[in-house]
Backbone as CSV, one residue per row, in Angstrom:
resi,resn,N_x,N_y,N_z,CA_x,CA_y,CA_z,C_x,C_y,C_z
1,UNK,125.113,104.829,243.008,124.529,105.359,244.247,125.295,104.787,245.428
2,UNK,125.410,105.866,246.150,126.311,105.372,247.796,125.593,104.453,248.522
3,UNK,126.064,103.392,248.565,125.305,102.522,250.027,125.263,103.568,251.715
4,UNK,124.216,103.777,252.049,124.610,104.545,253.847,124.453,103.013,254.710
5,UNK,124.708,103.223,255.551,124.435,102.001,256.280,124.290,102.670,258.182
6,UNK,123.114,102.612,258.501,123.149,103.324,260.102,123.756,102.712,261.172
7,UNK,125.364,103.145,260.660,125.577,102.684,262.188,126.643,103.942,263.244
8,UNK,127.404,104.013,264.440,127.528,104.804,264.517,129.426,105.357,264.977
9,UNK,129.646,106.451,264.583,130.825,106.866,264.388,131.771,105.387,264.432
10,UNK,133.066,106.094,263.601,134.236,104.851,263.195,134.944,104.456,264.358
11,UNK,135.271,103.466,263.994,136.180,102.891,265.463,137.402,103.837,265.879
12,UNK,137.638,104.618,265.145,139.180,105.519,265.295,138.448,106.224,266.978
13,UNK,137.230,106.695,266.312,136.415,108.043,267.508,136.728,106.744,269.105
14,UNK,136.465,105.586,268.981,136.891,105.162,269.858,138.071,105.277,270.465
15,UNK,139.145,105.169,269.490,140.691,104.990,270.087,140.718,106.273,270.389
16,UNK,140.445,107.597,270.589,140.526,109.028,270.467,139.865,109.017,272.270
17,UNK,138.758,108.420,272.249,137.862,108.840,273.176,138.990,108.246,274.365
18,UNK,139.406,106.589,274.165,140.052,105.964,275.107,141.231,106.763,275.290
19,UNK,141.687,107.138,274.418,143.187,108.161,274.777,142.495,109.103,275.671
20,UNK,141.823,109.861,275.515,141.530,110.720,276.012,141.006,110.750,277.223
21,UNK,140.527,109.591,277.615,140.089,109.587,278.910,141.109,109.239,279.755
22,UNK,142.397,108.381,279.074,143.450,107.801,279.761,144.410,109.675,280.089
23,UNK,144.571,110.216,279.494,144.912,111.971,279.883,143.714,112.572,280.869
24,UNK,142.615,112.364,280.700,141.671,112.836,281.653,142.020,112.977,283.023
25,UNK,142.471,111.183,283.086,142.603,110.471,284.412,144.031,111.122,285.028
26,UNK,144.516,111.231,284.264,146.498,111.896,284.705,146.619,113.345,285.044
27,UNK,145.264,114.064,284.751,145.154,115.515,284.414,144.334,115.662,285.961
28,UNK,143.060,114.753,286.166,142.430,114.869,287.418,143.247,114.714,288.621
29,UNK,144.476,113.407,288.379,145.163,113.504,289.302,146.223,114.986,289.902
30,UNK,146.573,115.399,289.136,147.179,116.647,289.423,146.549,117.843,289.057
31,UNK,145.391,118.028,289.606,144.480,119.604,289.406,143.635,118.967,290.371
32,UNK,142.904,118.207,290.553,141.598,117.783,291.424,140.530,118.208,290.175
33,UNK,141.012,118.049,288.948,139.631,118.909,288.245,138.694,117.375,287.585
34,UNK,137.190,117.707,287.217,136.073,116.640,287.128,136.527,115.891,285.447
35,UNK,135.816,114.758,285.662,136.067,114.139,284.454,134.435,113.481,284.283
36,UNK,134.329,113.828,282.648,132.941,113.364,282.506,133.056,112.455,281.439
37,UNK,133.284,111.124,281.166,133.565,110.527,280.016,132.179,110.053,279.355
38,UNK,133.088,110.299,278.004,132.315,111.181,276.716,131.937,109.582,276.676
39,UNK,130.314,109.390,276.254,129.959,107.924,275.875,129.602,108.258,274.387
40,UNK,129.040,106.383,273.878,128.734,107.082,272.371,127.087,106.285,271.859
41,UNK,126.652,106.955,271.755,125.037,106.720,271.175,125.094,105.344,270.789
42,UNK,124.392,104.624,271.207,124.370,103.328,270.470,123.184,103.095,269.088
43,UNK,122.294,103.904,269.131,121.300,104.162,268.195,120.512,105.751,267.837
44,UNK,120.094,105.839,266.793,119.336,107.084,266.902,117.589,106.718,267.268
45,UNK,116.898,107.408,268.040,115.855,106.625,268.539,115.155,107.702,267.858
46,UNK,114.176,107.548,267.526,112.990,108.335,266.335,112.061,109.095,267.738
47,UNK,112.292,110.324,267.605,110.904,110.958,268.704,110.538,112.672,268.170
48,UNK,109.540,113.021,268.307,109.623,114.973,268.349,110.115,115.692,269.029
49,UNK,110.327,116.454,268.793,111.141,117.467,269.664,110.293,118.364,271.099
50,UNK,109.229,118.082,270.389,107.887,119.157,271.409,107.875,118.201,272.554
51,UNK,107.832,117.541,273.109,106.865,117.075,273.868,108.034,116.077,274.621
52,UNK,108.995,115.476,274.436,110.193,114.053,274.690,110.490,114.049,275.646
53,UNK,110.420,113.788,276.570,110.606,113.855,277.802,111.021,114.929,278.608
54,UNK,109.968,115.465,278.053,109.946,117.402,278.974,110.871,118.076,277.849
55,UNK,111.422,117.198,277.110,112.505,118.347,276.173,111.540,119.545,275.329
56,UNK,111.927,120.377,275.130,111.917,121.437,273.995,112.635,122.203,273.410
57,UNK,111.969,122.119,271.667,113.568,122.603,270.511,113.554,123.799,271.318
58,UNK,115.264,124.336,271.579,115.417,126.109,271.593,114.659,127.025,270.314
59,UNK,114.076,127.851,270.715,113.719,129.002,269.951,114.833,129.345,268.987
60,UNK,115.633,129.153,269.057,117.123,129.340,268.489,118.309,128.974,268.947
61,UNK,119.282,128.178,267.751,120.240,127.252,267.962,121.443,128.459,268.016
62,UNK,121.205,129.579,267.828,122.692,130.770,267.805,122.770,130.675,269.212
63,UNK,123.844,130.585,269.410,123.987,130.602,271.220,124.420,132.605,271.297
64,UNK,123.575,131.890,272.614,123.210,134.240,273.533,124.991,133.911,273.900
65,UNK,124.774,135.089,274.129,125.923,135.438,275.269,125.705,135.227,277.145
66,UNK,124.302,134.785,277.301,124.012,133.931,278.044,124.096,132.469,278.137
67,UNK,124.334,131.890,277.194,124.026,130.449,276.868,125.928,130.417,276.945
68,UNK,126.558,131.597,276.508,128.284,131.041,276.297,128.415,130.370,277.611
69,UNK,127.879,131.817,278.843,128.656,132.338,280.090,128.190,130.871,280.722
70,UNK,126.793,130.213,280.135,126.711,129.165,281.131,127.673,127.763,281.130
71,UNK,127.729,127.520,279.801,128.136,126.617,279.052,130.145,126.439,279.606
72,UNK,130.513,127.953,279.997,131.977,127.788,280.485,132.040,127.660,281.673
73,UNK,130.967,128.449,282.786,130.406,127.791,284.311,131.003,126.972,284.068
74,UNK,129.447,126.065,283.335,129.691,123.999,283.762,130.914,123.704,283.168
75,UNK,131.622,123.994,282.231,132.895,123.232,281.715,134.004,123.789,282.333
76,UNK,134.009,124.471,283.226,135.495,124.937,283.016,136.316,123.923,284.370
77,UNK,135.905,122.849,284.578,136.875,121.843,285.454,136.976,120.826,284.863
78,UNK,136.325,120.381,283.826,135.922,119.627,283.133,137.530,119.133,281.700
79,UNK,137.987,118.165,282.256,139.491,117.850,281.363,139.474,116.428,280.697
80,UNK,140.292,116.672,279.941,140.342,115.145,278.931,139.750,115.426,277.410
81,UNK,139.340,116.752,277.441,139.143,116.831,275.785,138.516,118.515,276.054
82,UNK,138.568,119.102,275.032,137.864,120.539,274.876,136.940,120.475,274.161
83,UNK,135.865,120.921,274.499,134.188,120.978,274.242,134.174,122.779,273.636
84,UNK,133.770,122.927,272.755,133.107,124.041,271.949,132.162,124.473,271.716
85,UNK,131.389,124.647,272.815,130.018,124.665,271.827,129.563,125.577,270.647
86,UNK,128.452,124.987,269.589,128.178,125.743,268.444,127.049,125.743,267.960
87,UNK,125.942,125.381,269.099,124.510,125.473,268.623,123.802,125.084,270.144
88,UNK,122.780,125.657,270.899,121.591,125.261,271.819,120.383,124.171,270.838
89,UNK,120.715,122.769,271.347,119.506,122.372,270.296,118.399,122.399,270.758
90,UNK,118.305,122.261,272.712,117.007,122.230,273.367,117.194,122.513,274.823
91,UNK,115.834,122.666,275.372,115.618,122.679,277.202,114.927,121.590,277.597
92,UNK,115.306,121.703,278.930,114.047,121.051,279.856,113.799,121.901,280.726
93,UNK,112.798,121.989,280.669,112.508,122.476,282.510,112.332,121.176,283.735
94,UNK,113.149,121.716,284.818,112.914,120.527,285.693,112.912,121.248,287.133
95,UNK,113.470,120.876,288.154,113.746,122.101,289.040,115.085,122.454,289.028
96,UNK,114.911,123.846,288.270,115.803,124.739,287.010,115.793,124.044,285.875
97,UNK,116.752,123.898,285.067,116.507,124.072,283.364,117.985,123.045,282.803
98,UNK,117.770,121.508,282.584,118.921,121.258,281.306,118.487,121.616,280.351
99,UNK,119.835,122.197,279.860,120.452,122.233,278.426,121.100,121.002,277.741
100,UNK,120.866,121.242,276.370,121.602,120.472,275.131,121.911,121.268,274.401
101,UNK,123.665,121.232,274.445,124.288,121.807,273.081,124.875,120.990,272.440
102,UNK,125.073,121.478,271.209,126.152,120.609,269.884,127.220,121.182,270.499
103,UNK,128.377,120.737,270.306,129.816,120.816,271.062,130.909,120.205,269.374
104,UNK,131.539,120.933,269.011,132.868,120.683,268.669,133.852,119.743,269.506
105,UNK,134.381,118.803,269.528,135.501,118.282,270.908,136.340,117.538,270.486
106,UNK,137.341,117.793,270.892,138.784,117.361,270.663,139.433,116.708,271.909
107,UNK,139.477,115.515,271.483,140.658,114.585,272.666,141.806,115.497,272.914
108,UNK,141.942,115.795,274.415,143.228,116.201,274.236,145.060,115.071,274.498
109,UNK,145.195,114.387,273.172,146.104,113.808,272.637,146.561,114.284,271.602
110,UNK,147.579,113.488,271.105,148.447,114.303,270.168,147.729,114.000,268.556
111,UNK,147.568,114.615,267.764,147.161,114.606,266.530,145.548,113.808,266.628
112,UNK,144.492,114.330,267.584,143.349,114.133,268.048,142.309,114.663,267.058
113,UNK,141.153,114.000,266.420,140.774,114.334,265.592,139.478,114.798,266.371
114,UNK,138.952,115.885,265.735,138.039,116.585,266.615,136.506,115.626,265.886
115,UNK,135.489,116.107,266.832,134.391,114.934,266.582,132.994,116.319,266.971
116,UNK,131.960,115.628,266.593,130.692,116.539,267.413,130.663,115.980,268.689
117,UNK,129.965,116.421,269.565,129.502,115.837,270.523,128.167,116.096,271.076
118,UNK,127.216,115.866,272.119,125.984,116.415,272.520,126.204,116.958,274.328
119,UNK,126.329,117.655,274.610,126.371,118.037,275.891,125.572,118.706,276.964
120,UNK,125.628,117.904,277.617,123.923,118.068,278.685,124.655,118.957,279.744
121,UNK,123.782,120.211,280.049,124.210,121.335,281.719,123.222,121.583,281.940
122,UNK,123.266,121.032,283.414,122.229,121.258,284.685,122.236,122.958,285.296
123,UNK,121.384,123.557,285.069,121.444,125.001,285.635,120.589,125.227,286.789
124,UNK,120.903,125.605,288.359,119.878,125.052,289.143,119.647,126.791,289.368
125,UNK,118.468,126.566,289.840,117.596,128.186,290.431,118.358,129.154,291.154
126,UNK,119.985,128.723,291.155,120.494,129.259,292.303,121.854,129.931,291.356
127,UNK,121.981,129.818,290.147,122.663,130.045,289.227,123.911,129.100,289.233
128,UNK,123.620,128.369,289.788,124.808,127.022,289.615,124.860,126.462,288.502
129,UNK,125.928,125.680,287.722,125.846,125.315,286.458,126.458,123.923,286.714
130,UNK,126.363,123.046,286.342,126.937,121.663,286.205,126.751,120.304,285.028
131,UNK,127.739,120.314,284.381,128.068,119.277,282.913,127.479,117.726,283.428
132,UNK,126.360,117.244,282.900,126.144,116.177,283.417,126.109,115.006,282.137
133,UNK,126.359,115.102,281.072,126.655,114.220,280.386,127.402,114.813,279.177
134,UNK,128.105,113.549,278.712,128.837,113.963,277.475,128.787,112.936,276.292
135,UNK,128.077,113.053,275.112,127.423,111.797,274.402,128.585,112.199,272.950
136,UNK,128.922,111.243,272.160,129.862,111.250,270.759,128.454,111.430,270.070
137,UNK,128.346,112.445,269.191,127.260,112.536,267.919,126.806,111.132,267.608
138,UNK,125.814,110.635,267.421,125.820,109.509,266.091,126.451,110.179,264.800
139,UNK,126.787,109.345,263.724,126.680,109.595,262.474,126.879,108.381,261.239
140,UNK,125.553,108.671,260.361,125.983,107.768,259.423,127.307,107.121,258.815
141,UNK,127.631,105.786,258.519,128.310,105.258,258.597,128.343,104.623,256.841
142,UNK,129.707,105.527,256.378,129.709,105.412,255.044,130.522,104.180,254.113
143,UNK,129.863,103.627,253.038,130.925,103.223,252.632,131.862,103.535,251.583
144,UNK,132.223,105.217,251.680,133.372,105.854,251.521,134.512,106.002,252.214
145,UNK,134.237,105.310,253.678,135.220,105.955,254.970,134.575,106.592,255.847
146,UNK,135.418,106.888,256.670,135.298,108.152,257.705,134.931,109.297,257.325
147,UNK,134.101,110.324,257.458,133.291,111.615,257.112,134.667,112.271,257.576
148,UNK,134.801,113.795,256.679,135.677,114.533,256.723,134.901,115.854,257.879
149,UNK,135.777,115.664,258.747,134.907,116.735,259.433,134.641,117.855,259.358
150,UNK,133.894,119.159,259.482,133.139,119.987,259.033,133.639,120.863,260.045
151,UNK,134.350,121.945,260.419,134.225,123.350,261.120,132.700,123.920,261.506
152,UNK,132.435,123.771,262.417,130.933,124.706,262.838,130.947,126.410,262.055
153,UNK,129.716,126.095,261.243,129.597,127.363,260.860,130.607,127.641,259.318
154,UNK,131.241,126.646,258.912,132.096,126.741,257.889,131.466,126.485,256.208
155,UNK,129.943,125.646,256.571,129.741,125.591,254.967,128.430,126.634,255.254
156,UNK,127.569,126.670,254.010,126.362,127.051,254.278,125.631,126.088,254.384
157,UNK,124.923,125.828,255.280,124.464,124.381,255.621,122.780,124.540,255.025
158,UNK,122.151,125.632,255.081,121.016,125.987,254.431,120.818,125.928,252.752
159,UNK,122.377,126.162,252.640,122.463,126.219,251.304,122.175,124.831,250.741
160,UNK,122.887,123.607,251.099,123.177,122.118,250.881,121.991,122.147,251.550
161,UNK,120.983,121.837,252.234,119.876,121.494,252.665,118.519,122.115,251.807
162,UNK,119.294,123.088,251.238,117.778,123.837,249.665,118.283,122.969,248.661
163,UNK,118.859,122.363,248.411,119.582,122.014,247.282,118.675,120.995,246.497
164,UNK,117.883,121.396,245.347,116.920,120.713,244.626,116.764,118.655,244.603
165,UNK,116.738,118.416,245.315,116.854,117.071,245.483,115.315,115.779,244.878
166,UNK,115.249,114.764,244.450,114.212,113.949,243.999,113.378,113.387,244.941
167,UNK,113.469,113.523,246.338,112.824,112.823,247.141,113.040,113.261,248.560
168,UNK,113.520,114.570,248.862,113.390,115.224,249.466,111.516,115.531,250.041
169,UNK,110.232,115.652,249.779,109.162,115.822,249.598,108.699,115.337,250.912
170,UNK,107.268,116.238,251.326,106.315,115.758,252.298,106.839,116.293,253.491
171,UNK,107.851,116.984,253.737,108.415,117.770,254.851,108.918,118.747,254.447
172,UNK,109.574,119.732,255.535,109.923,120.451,255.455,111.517,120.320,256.083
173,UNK,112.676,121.016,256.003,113.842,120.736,256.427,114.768,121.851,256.935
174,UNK,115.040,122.043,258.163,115.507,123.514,258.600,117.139,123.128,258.930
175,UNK,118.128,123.249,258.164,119.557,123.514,259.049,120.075,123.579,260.102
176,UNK,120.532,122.996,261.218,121.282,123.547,262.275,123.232,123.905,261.666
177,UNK,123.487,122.577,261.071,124.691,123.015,260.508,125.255,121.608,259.847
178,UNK,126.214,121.807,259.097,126.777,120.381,258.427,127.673,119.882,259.333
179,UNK,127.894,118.665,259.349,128.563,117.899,260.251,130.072,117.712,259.914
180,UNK,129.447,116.654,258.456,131.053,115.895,257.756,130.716,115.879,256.385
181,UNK,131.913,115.924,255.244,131.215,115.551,253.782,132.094,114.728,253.811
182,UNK,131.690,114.046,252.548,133.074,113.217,252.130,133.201,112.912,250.435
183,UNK,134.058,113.220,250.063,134.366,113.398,248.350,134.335,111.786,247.853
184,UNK,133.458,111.703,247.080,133.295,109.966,246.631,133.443,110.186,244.757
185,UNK,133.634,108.840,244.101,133.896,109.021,242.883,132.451,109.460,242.025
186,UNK,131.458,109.729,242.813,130.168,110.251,241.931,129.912,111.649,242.263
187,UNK,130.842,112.078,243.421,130.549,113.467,243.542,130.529,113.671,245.419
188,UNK,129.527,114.367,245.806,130.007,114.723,247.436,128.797,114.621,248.369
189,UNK,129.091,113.174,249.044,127.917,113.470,250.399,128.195,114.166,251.719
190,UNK,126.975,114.895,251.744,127.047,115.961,253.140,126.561,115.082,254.363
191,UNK,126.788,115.387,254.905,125.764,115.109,256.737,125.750,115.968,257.466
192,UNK,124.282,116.597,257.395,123.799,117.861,257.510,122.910,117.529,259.051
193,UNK,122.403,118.007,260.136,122.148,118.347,261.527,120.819,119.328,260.875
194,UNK,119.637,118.878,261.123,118.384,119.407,260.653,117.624,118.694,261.754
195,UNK,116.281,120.042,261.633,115.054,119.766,261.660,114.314,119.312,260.804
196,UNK,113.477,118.465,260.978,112.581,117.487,259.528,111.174,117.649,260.654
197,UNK,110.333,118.854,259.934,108.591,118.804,260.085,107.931,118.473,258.982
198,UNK,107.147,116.861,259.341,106.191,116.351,258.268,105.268,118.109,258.189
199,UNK,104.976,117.915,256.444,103.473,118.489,255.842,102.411,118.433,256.454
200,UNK,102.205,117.954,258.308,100.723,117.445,258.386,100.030,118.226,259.400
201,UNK,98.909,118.362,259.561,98.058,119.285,261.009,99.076,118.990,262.227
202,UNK,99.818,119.581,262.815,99.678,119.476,264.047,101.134,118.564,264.037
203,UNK,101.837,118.594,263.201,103.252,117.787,263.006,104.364,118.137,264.519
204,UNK,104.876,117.705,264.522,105.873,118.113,265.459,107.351,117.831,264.937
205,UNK,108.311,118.670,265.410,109.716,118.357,264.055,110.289,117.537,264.861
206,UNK,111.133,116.847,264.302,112.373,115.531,264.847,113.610,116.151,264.498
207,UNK,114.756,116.033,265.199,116.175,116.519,264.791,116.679,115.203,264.047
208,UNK,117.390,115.556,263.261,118.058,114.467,262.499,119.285,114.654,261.683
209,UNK,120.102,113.326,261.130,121.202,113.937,260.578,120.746,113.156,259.332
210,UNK,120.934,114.056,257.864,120.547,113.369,257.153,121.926,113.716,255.895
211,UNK,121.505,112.502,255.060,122.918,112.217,254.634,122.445,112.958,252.451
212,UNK,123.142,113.949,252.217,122.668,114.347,250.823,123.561,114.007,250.025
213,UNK,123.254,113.568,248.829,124.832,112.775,247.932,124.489,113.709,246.811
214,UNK,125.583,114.449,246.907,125.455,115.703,245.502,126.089,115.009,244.257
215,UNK,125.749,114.674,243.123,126.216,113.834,242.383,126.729,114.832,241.119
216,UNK,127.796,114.342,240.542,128.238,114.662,239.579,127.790,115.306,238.303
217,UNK,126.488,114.595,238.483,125.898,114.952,236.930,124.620,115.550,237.692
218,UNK,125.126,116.440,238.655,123.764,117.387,238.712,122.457,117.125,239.929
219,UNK,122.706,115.593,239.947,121.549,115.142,240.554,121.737,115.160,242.135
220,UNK,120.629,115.548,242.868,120.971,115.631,244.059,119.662,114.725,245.047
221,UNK,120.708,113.136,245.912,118.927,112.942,246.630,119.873,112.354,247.797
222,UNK,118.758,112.374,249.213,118.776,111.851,250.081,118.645,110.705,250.429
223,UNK,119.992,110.232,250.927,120.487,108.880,251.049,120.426,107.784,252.260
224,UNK,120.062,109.008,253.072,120.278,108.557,254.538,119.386,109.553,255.454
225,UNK,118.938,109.164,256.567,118.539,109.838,257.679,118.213,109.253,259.069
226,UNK,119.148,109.660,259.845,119.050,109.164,260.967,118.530,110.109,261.977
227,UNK,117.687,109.228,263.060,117.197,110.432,263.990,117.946,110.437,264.982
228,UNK,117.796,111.597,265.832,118.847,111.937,267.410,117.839,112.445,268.138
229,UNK,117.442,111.702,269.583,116.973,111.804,270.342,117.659,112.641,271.432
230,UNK,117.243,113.480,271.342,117.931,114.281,272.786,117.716,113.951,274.028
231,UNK,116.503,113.741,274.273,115.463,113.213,275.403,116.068,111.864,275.717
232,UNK,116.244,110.921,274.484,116.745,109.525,275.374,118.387,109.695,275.354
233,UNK,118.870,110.239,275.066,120.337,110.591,275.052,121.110,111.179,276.626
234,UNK,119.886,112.360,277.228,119.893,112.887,278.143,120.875,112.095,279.399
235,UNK,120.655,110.914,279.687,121.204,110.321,280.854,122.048,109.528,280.502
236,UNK,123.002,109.649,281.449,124.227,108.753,281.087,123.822,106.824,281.025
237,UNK,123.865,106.272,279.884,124.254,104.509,280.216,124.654,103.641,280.278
C-alpha cells in the first residue's frame, strides 16, 4: 500500500512559479501589462461548499460561453504564465459576483511544467472584470514522486471515481476532473477533484482531492483525501 502524506505540491512547482514571476516582471516592464503572483496553499482547510463564506458550488462546473468571455476580460493583461480555465467550481455574491475557476497554467519559461491552479475574478455590476487572486492547487504529496499531470478533460474522471473501491462508503462522490496519476509498482494512483456529500439529513458537499490507488490485482481503495477550501483560499496571504 502507497504511503500519501498531505502535504503540498513539489518543490520543482516552486522553481517554475519563481521563474515565472522573474519573466512576469521583464514582460510588465515592456507592455505596462498586470502581474498577479500565483501563491501556493499552505493547507487544505475542511469546510462545505453551501454556506463558506458567502461561497456557493456552481450549478455546473462546464464553463458557458459566458463564463469563457469573462474569464479572458479579467486575464487578458495578466503575464508571467497562461491560465486556462477548465471548470467554474463556485460564486459569491458580493457587490457583483467572484468567481472560482480551476485553471490549467503554465510558467511562461522554457520547458515549464504546467500545474492546476485556482483563480479568483471580481465581476462588478458594471460589467467590469478583474483577476484578483491566483492560488497553485494543493495536491497530495506522494511517495512515488511528482504526480504526472493530467490534461483537463483527458481521462474519464467519473469513470475512476465509480470505480468499485473497499472504503469508499457513507458518501457520495461527484467528479469535477482528474488532476495527476502516477504509475507505481502496485499499479496506478489517481488524484481526482470531487465533490464528497456525507449520507446524512441535510449534508452539505466539500470539494476535495482525493487520492485512488488502482492496484494490480484488481483492488481498488482510497488512500488519501484532502480538502480545498475555496472560501479561505479566496484572499491573497
Amino acid at each position: 500500500m502507497n504511503t500519501i502524506t498531505k502535504k503540498i505540491l513539489a518543490a520543482g512547482l516552486s522553481v517554475a512559479l519563481v521563474a515565472g514571476a522573474f519573466a512576469a516582471c521583464k514582460a510588465k516592464e515592456e507592455t505596462g501589462a498586470s502581474i498577479i503572483n500565483t501563491t501556493q496553499a499552505t493547507d487544505g482547510i475542511l469546510g462545505g461548499m453551501e454556506n463558506l463564506n458567502g461561497w456557493t458550488r456552481a450549478e455546473s462546473t462546464e464553463l458557458s460561453s459566458e463564463d469563457r468571455a469573462l474569464f479572458s476580460k479579467a486575464m487578458d493583461k495578466i503575464v508571467g504564465a497562461a491560465h486556462a480555465p477548465s471548470a467554474l467550481l463556485g460564486t459569491q455574491l458580493v457587490s457583483g459576483t467572484n468567481y472560482c475557476f480551476l485553471c490549467r497554467s503554465t510558467a511562461v519559461t522554457p520547458d515549464a511544467k504546467p500545474y492546476y491552479t485556482l483563480v479568483y475574478i471580481y465581476a462588478d455590476l458594471n460589467g467590469n472584470a478583474t483577476a484578483k487572486n491566483i492560488v497553485a492547487l494543493p495536491m497530495p504529496k506522494t511517495t512515488a514522486g511528482d504526480w504526472d499531470f493530467v490534461e483537463p478533460g483527458s481521462l474519464y474522471a467519473p469513470g475512476i471515481i465509480d470505480m468499485p473501491t473497499s472504503n469508499m462508503v457513507g458518501a457520495t462522490y461527484e467528479a469535477v476532473d482528474v488532476l495527476g496519476m502516477k504509475e507505481t509498482n502496485d499499479g496506478t494512483l489517481y488524484a481526482v477533484l470531487c465533490y464528497i456529500t456525507p449520507v446524512t439529513p441535510d449534508a452539505v458537499p466539500t470539494l476535495n482531492i482525493v487520492v485512488i490507488d488502482a492496484m494490480n490485482n484488481g483492488e481498488n481503495v482510497l488512500v488519501d483525501d484532502l480538502s480545498v477550501d475555496i472560501g479561505a483560499l479566496a484572499t491573497p496571504g
